[in-house]
Wavefront OBJ file of the C-alpha trace (Angstrom):
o trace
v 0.000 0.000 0.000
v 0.712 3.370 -0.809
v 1.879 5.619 2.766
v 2.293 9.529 2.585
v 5.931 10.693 4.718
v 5.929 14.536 5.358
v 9.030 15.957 6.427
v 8.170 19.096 8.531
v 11.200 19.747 10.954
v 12.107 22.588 9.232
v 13.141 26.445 10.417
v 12.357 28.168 7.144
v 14.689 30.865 8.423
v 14.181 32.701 5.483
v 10.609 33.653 5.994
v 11.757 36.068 9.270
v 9.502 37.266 10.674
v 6.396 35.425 9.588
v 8.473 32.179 10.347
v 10.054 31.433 13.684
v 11.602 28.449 15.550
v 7.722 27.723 16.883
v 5.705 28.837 14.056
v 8.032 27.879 11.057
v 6.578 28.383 7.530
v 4.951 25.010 7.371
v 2.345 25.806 10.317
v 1.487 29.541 8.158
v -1.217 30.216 5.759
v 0.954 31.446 3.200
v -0.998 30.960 0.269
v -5.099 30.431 0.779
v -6.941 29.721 4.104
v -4.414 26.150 5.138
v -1.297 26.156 6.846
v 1.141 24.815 3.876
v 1.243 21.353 6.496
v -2.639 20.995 6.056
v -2.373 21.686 2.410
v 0.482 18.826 1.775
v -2.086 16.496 3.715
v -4.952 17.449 1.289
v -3.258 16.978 -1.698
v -2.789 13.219 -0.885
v -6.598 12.746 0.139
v -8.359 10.071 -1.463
v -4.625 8.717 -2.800
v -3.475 8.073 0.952
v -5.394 8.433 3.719
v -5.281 9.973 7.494
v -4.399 6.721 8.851
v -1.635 5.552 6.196
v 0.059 9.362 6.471
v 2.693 10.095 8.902
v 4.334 13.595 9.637
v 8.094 13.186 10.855
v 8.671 16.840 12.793
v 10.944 17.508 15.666
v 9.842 17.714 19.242
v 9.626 21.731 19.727
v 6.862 21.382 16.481
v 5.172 18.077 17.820
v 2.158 19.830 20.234
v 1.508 22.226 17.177
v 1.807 19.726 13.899
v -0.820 17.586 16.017
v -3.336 20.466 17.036
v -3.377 20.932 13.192
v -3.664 17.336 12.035
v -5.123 15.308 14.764
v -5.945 12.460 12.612
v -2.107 11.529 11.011
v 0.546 9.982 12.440
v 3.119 11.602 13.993
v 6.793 10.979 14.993
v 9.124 13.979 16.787
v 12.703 13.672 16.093
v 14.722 14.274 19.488
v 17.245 16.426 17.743
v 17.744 17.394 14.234
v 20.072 15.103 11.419
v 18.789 15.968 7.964
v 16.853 14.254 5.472
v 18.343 10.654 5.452
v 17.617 10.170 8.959
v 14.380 11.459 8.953
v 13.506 9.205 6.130
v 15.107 6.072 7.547
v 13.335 6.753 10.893
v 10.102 7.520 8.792
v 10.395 4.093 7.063
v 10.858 1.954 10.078
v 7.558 3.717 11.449
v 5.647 2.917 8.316
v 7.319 -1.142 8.252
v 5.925 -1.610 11.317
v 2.486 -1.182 9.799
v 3.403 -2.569 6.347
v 6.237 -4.994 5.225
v 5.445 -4.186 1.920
v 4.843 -0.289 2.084
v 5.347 2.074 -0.739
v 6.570 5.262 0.665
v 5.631 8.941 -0.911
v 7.719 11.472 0.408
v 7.036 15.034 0.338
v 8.396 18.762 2.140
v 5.360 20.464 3.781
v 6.018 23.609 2.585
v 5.777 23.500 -1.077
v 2.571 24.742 -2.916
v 1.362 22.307 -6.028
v -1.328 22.937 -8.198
v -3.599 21.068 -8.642
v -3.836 17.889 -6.648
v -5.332 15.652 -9.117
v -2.617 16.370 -11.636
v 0.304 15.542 -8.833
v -1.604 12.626 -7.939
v -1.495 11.301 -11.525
v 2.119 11.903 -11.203
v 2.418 9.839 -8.000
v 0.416 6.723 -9.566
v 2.373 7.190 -12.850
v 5.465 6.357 -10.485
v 3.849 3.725 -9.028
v 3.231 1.672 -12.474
v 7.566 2.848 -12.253
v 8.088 1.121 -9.023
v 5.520 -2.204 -9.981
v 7.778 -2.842 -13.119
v 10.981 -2.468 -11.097
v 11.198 -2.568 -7.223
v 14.528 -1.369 -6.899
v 13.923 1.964 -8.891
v 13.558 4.987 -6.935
v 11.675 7.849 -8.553
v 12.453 11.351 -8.343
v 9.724 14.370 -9.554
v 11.650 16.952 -11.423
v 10.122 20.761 -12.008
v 10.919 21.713 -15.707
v 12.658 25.421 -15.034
v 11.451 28.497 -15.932
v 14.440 30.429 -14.943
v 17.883 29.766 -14.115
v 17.670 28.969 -10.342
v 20.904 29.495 -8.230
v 19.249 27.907 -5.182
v 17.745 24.663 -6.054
v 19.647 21.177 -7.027
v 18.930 19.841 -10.785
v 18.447 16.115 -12.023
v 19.556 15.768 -15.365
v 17.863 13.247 -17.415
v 19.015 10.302 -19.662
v 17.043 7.483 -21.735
v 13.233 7.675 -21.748
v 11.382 4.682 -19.992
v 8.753 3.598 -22.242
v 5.857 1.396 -20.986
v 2.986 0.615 -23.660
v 4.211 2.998 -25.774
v 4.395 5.918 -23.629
v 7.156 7.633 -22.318
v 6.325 7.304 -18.552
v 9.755 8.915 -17.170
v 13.475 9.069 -17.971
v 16.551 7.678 -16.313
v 18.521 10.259 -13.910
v 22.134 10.787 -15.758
v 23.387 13.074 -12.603
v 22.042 15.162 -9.618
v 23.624 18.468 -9.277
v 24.253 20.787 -6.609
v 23.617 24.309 -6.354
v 24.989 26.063 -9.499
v 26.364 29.698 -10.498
v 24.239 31.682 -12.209
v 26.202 30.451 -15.578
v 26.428 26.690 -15.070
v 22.495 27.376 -14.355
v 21.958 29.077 -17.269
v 23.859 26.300 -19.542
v 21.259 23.556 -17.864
v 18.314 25.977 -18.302
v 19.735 25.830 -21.855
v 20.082 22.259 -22.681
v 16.459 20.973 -21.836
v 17.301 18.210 -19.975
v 18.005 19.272 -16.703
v 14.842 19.028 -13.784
v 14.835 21.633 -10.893
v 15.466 18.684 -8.119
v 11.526 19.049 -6.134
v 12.927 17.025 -3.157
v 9.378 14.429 -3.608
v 10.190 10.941 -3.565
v 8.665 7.333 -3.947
v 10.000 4.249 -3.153
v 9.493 0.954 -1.367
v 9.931 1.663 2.174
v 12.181 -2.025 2.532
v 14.479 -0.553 -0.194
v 15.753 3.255 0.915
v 16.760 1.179 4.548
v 18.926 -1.344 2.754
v 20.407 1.212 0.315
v 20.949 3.450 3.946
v 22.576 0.252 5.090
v 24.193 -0.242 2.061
v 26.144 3.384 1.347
v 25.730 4.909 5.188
v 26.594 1.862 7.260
v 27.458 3.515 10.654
v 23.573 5.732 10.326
v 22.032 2.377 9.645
v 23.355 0.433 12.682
v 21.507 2.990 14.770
v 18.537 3.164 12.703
v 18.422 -0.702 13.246
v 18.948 -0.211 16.901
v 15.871 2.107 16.715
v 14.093 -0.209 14.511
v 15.152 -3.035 16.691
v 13.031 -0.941 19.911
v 10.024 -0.030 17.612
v 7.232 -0.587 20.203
v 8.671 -1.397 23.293
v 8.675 0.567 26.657
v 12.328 1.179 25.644
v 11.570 3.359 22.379
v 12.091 6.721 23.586
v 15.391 5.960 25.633
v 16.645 4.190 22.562
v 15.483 6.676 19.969
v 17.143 9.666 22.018
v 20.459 8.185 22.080
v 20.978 6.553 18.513
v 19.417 9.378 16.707
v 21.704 11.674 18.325
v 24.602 9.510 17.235
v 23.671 9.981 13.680
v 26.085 11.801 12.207
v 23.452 14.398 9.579
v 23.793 13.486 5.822
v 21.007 14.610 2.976
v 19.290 11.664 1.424
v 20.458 12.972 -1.673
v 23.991 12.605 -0.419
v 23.664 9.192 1.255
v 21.554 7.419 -1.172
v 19.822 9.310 -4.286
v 23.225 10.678 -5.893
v 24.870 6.672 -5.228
v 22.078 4.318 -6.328
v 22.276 3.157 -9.850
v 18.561 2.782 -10.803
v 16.746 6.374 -9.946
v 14.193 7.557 -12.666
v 12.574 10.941 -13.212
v 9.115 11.651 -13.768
v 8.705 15.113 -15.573
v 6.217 16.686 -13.250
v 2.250 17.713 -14.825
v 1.987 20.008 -11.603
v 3.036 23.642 -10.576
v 4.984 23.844 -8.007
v 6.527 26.483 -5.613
v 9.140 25.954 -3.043
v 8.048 28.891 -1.455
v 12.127 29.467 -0.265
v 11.688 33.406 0.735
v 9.484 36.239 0.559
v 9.542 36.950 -3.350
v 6.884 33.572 -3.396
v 4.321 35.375 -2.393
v 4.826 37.750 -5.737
v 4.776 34.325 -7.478
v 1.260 33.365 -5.728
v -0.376 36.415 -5.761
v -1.975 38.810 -8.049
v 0.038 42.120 -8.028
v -1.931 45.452 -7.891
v -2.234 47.620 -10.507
v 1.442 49.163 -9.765
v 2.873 45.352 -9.210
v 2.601 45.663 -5.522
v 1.695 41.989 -3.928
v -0.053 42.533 -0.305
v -1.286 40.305 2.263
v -2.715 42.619 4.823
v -3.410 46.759 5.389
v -1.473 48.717 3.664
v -1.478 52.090 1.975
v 0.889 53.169 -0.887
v 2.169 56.444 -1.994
v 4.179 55.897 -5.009
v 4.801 52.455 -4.129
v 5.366 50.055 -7.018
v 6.844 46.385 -7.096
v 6.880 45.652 -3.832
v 6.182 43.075 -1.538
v 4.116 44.183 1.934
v 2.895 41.252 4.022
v 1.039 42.608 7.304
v -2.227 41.968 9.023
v -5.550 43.595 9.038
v -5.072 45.342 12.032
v -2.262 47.204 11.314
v -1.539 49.398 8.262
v 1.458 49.512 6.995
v 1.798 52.864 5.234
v 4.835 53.162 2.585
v 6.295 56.363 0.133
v 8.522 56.153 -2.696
v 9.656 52.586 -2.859
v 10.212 50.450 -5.781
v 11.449 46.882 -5.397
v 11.037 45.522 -1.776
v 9.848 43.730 0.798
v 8.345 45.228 4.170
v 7.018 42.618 6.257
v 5.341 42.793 9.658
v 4.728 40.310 11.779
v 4.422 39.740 15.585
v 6.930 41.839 17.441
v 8.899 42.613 14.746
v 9.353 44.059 11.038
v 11.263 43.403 8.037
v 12.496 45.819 5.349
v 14.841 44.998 2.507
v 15.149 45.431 -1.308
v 13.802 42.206 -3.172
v 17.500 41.258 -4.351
v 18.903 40.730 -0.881
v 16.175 38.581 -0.062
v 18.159 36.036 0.611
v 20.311 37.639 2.838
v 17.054 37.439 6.158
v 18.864 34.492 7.369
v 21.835 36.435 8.046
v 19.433 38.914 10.160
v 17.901 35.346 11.962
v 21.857 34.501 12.763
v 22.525 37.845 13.698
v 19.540 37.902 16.486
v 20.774 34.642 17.700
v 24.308 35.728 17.882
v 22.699 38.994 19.799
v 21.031 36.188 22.211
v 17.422 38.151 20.489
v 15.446 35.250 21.482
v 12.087 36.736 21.862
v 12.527 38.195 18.039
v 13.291 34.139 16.881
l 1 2 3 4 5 6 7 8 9 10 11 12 13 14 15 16 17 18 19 20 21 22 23 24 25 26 27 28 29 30 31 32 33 34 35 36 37 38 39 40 41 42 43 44 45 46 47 48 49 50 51 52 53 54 55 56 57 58 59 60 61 62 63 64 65 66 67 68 69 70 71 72 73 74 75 76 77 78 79 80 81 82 83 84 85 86 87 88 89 90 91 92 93 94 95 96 97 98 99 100 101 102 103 104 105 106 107 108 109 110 111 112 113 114 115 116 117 118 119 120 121 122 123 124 125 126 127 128 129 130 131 132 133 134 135 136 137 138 139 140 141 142 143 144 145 146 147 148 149 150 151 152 153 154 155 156 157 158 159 160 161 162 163 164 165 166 167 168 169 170 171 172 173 174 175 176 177 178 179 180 181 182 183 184 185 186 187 188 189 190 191 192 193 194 195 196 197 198 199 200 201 202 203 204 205 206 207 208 209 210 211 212 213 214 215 216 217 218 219 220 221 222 223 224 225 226 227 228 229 230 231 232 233 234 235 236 237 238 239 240 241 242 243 244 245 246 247 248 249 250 251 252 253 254 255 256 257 258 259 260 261 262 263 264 265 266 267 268 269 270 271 272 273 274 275 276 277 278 279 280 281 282 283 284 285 286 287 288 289 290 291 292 293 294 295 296 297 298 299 300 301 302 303 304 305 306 307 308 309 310 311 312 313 314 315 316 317 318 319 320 321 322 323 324 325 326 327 328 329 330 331 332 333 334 335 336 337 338 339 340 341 342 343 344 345 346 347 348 349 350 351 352 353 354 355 356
């Protein structure tokens, strides 16, 4: 069967000030009336559901995840140690329930449009997985600019089933490039922005942990080994604390032999920093984009994200981003944007907690 994995232990540092350490960008509204956790839930409904979907967040998040999605499983990480972790730990949850579990993994806080037209991309990956069980499949975003922040696949042969091509081998992952290397993949159509959504069989990602990460598999077995005892939550405190942190595109995606890209039908939005919300919204007559009060005097292209009651009142700007929220405000032209988590580090060097 088919189980949903949501990884939602993240800071989203770059969202300051809407986003802090106890109300990171996953638990906000940032695009329509659902947090972005309750929206990566929905778009799985009637493909996966409550009881087959399991949120993997860490233990400061837990109370909060769970007051928005009472029905879904949950598991808090005692500390944080990236994505391979997470997903190993996820996977031994999800074996417990089902030897022979599928496992979808998603962020929770992306935007996709629409649902139906990701889930056809999920099932077309499953016919992937039924005609191979040792493929993992990767969902790569067809770019429409040339990113600096997000990884690429690069494609190879096309897999053909019935006469369709139903995805293509992956060739290489690559990391974050310069604007020029970006440009030449932007160029060469047949690079994928990298959309960090997986799907695999659950058995397979912990024996390709075990086999390329040996040492982070021992104490994922250990953990494994406690699943349901009294003893879980000593066990799981110590071992996952001994994992040394590793990306699951380090550990196992960029080593396995027999990973396949699916050319995703969807839209999709990382929503990585403020200039999203330009990307979700419809700009005002002068380009502005505004969630909130806010009255402009020869304002133009900006972003202003408030709340109703308080008006944020701006003259003569052009390209930026004033943000208000809570106790304190942002303001910064849109091409530094990405520059906020140097403000977040800054407050925590400055021992700002209250501002975090």
């Amino acid at each position: 069967m088919l189980h949903a994995v949501i990884m939602a232990g993240g800071s989203g540092t770059r969202f300051w000030p809407a986003s802090r350490r106890d109300t990171p960008k996953q638990l906000l509204a940032v695009s329509g009336d659902r947090t972005m956790i309750q929206s990566t839930v929905d778009r799985v409904a009637g493909l996966v559901p409550d009881d087959r979907c399991t949120i993997v967040t860490s233990q400061r998040l837990a109370a909060a995840v769970r007051t928005q999605l009472p029905d879904v499983n949950l598991i808090a990480e005692p500390c944080k140690r990236d994505t391979a972790a997470c997903i190993g730990l996820a996977a031994i949850a999800v074996l417990a329930k089902d030897p022979d579990a599928t496992m979808l993994v998603m962020p929770s806080d992306h935007v996709i449009e629409t649902a139906a037209a990701f889930q056809q991309a999920v099932t077309r990956g499953e016919r992937l997985l039924a005609e191979d069980s040792q493929r993992i499949v990767t969902f790569g975003i067809l770019p429409s600019y040339p990113a600096e922040s997000f990884g690429y696949v690069q494609r190879g042969k096309p897999i053909v089933t019935d006469g369709q091509v139903v995805g293509y081998e992956v060739m290489t992952f690559r990391e974050k490039p310069d604007l020029p290397t970006a440009r030449e993949y932007c160029q060469s159509g047949s690079f994928y922005w990298n959309s960090g959504i997986f799907l695999w069989r659950a058995s397979l990602i912990l024996d390709l942990i075990r086999k390329f990460e040996p040492v982070m598999a021992a104490h994922l077995d250990a953990i494994g080994a406690a699943w349901g005892d009294a003893s879980i939550d000593s066990v799981l405190d110590e071992h996952f604390a001994a994992i040394i942190g590793k990306s699951i595109d380090y550990a196992v995606m960029e080593r396995h032999d027999r990973v396949c890209v699916i050319e995703a039908p969807f839209e999709w939005d990382d929503v990585g920093s403020w200039q999203a919300i330009a990307r979700l919204g419809e700009p005002d007559s002068r380009g502005n984009c505004v969630r909130g009060k806010h009255v402009g005097i020869d304002t133009k292209n900006c972003i202003v994200y408030g709340s109703d009651d308080h008006a944020i009142v701006t003259i003569a700007l052009d390209e930026m981003i004033v943000v208000r929220a809570g106790n304190a405000t942002l303001v910064a032209p849109k091409h530094a944007e990405e520059r906020v988590r140097e403000a977040v580090k800054e407050l925590e060097r400055r021992q700002l907690d209250e501002f975090l």
